[in-house]
PANU-247796 format. One record per residue (C-alpha): residue in three letters; z, x, y. Coordinates in Angstrom, 3 decimals, padded with zeros to 6 digits, m for minus. Layout:
# PANU-247796
r | z | x | y
ALA | Z | X | Y
...
This chain:
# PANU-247796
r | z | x | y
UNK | 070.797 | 006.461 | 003.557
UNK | 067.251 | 007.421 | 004.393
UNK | 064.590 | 008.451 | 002.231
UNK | 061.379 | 009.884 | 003.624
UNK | 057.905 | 010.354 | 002.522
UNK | 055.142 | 013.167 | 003.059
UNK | 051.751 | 012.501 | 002.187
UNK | 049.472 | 015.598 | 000.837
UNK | 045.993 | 016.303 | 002.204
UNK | 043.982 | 013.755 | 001.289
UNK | 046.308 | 010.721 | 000.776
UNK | 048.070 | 008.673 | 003.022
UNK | 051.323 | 006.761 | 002.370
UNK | 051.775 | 002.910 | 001.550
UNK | 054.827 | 001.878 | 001.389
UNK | 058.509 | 002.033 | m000.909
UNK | 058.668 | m000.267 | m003.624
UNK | 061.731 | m001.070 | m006.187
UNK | 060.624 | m002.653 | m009.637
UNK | 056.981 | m003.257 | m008.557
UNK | 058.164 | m004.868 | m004.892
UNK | 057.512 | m003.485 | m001.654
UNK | 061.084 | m002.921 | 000.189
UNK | 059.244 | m000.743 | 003.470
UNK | 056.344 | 000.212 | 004.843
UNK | 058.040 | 003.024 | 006.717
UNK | 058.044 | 006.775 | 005.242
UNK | 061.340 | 007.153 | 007.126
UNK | 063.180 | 003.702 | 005.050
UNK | 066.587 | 003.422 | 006.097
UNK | 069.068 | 001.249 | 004.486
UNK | 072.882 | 000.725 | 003.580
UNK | 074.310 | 001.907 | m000.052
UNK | 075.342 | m000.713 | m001.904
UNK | 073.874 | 000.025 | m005.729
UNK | 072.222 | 002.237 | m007.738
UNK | 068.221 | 002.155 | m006.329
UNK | 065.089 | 003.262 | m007.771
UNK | 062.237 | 003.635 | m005.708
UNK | 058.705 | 004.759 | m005.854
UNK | 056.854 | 006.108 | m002.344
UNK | 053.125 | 005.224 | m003.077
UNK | 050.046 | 006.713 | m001.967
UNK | 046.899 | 006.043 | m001.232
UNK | 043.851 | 008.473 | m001.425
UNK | 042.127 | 008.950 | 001.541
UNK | 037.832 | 010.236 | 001.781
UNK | 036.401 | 011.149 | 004.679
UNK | 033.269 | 009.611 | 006.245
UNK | 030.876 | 011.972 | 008.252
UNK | 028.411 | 010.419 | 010.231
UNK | 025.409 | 011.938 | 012.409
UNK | 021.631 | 011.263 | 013.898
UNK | 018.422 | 012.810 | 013.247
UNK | 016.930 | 013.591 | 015.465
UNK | 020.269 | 014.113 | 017.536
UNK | 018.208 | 012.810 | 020.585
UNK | 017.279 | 010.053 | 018.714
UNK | 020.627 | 007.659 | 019.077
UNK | 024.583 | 007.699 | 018.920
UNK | 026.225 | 006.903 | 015.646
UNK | 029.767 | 005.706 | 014.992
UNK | 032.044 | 004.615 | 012.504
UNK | 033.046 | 008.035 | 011.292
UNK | 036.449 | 009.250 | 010.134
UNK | 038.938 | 009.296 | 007.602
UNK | 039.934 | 006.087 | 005.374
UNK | 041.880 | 004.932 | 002.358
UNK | 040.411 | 004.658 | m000.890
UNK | 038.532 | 000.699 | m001.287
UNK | 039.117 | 000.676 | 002.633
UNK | 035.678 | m001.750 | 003.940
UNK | 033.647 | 000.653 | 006.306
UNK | 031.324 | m000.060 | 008.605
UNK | 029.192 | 002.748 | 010.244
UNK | 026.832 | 001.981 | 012.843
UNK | 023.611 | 003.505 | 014.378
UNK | 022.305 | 002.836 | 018.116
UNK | 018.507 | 003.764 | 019.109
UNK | 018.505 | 005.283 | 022.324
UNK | 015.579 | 004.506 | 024.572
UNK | 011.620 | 005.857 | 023.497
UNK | 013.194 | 005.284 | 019.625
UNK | 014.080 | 002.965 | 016.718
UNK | 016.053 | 003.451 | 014.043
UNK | 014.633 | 003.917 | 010.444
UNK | 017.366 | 004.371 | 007.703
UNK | 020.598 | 005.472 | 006.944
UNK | 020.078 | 008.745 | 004.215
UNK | 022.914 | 010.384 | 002.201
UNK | 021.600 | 013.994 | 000.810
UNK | 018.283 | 013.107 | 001.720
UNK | 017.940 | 009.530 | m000.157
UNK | 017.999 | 006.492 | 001.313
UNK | 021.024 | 004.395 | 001.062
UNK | 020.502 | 001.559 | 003.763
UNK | 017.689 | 000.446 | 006.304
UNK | 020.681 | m001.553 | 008.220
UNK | 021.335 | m000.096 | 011.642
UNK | 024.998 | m001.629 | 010.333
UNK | 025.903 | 000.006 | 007.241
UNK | 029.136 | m001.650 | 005.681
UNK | 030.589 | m000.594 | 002.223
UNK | 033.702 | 000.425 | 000.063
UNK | 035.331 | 004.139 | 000.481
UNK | 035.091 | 005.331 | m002.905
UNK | 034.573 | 009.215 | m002.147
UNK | 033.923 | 011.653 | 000.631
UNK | 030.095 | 010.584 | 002.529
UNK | 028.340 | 012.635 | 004.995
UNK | 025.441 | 010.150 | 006.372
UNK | 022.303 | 010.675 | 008.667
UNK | 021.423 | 007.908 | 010.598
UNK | 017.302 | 008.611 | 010.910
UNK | 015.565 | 007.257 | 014.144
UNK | 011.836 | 007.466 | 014.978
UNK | 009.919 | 007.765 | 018.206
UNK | 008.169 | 005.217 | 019.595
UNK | 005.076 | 004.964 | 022.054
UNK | 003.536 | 002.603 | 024.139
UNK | 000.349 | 001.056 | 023.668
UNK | m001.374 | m000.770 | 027.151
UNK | m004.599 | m002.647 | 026.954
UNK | m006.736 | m004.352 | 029.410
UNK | m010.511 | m005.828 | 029.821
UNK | m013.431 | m004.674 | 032.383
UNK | m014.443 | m006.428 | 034.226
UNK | m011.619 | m008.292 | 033.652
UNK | m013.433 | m011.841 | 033.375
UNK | m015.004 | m010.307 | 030.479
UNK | m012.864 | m010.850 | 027.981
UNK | m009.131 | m010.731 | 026.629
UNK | m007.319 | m007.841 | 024.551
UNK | m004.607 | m007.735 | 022.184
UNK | m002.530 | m005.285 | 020.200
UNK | 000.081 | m004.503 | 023.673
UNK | 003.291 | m003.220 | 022.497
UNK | 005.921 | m000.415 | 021.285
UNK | 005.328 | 000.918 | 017.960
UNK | 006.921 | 003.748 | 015.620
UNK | 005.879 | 006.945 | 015.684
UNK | 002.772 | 006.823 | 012.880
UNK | 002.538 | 003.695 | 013.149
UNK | m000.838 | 001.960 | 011.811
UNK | m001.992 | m000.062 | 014.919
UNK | m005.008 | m002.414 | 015.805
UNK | m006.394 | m003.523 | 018.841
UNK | m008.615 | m005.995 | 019.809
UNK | m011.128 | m007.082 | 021.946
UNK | m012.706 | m010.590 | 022.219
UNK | m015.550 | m011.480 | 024.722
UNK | m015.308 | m014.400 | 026.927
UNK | m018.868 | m016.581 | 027.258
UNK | m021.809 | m014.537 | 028.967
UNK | m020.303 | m011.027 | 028.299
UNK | m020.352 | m008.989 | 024.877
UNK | m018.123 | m006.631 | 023.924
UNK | m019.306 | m003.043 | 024.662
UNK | m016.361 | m000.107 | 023.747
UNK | m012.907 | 001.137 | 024.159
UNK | m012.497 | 003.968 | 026.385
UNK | m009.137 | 005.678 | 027.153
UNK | m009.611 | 008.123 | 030.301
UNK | m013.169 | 007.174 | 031.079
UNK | m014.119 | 008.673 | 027.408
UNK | m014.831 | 006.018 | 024.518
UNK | m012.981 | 005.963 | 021.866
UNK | m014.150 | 003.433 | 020.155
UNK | m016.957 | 000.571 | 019.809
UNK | m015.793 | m001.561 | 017.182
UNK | m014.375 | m004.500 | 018.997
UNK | m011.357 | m004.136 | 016.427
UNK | m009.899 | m000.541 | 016.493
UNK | m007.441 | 000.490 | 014.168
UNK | m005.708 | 003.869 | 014.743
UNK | m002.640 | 005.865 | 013.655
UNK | m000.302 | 006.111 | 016.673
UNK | 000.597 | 009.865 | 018.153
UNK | 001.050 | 008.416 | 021.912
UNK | 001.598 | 006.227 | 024.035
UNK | m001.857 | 004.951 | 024.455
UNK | m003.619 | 003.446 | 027.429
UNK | m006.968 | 001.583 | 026.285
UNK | m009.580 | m000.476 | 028.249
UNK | m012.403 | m003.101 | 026.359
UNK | m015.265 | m003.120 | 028.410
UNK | m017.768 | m005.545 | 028.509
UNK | m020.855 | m006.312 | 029.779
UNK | m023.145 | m009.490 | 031.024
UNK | m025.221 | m010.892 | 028.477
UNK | m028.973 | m011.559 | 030.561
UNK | m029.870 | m015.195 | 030.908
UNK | m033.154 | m016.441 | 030.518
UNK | m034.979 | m019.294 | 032.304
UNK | m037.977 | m020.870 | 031.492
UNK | m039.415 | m023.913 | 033.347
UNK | m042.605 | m026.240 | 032.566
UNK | m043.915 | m029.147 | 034.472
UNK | m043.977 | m033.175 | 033.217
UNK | m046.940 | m033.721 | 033.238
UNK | m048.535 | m030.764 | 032.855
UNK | m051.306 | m031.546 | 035.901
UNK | m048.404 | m032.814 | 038.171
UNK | m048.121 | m029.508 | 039.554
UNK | m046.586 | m025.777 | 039.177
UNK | m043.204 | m024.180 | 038.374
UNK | m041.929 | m020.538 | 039.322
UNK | m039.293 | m018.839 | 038.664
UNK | m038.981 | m018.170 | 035.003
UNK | m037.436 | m014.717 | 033.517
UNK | m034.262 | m012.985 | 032.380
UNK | m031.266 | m012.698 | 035.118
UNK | m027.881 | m010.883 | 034.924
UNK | m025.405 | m013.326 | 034.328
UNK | m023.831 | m014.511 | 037.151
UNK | m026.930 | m013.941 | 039.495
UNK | m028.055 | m016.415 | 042.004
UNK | m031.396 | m017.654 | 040.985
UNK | m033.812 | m020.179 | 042.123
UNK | m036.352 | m022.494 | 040.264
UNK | m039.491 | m023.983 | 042.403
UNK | m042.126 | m026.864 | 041.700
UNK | m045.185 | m027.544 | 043.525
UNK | m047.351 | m030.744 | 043.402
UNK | m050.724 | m030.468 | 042.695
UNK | m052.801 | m032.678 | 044.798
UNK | m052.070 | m036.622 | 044.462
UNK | m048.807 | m036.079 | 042.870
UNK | m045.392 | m035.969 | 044.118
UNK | m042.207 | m033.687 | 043.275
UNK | m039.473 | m035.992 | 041.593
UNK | m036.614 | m034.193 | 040.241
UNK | m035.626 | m031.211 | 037.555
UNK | m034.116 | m032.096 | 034.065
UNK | m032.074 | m030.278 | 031.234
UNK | m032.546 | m031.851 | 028.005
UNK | m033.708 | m035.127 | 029.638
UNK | m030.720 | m034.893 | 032.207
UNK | m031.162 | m035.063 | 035.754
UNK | m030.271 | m031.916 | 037.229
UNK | m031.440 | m031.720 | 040.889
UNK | m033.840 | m034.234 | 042.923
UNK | m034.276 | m030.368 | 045.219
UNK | m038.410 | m029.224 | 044.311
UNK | m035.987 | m025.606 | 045.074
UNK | m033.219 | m025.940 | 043.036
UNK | m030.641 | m023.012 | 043.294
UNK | m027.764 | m022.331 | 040.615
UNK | m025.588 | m019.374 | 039.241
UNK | m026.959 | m018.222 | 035.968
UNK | m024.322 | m018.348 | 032.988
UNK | m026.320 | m019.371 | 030.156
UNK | m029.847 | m019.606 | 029.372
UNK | m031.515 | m022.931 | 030.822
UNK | m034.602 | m024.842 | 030.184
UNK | m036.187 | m026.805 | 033.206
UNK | m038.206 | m029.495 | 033.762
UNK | m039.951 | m030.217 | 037.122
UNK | m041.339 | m034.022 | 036.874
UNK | m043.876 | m035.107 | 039.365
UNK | m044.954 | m038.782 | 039.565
């Protein structure tokens, strides 16, 4: 004998059963005649799950199809490159911010995985010993983002500029994001000032006192006045040079002292 099963749209079958127990799992249940039977095809309702991106450029979605009723789902979104994904929406609300959506089929879905576009932000320093920059990275389209601009020692910070045309001069600059974005901090040379005395003051002359680019090469002199000799140049009553022409870099503002015995 063989008894057979047909499922209607929107149900699938489950299996025979015969006073509550399950005696196949086949529609098509053959078996031999041997008593009186009784037995009950079940079903199972079935929903269908409907799954698609927005933008459709914006990634590849799967997990779509058609399932039995408390069947565990799991539907899945993948950003494709220049995007990230945002949510999962069902009629327009939001049911999950998990790129990995899992839950219970309980009744026909259609669900929009969302993605967003993302752009590049690239920042560097000029001169590029003038200072460091952060705030480098992808964001999401409409994205708040800040960069930032910090000044090594001699050099302050001056603007960002983004094609040769400032943008900004606040060493912090916050901005909503509509592009990718290529920034540069610029910075310039704080001027260094030296000033330079002689110990005592009728051992003789100094020259060379003013205000220098930073970085410049500049030279301090001493000359002894008569009956007095040249000795050395001090910084805070450290020798610095026994040279009556003492030549340095300038980096920071300096205070000499030419002694003469």
């Amino acid at each position: 004998m063989t008894v057979s099963a047909t499922a209607k749209s929107g149900y699938v079958f489950t299996n025979w059963t015969e006073s509550g127990s399950v005696v196949s799992t086949s529609a098509s249940y053959t078996f031999t005649v041997t008593a009186n039977r009784t037995l009950v095809a079940n079903f199972t309702q079935t929903y269908t799950i409907s799954v698609s991106a927005s933008p459709s450029t914006g990634g590849t979605v799967s997990g779509g199809g058609t399932y039995a009723s408390g069947s565990s789902i799991t539907v899945s979104a993948t950003a494709n490159s220049g995007y990230v994904f945002t949510n999962w929406t069902q009629s327009g609300s939001v049911v999950s911010t998990s790129a990995s959506y899992t839950f219970t089929a309980t009744a026909n879905r259609t669900l929009v995985a969302n993605f967003t576009q993302t752009y590049t932000i690239t920042t560097s320093a000029s001169p590029g010993a003038g200072g460091t920059t952060s705030g480098d990275g992808t964001y999401a389209k409409g994205s708040s983002v800040t960069v930032s601009a910090t000044a090594n020692g001699g050099y302050t910070f001056t603007n960002w500029t983004e094609n040769g045309t400032i943008v900004s001069h606040l060493a912090s600059y916050a901005f909503t994001l509509k592009g990718n974005r290529t920034l540069v901090a610029n910075f310039t040379t704080n001027p260094v000032t030296l000033t330079t005395s002689a110990s005592p003051g009728a051992g003789g002359t100094t020259s060379g006192d003013g205000t220098y680019a930073s970085g410049a090469s500049v030279t301090a002199r001493s000359t002894p006045a008569s009956g007095y000799t040249f000795t050395n140049w001090t910084e805070n009553g450290s020798i610095v040079s026994h040279l009556a022409s003492y030549t340095f870099t300038a980096t920071a503002n300096r205070t000499l002292v030419a002694n003469f015995n």
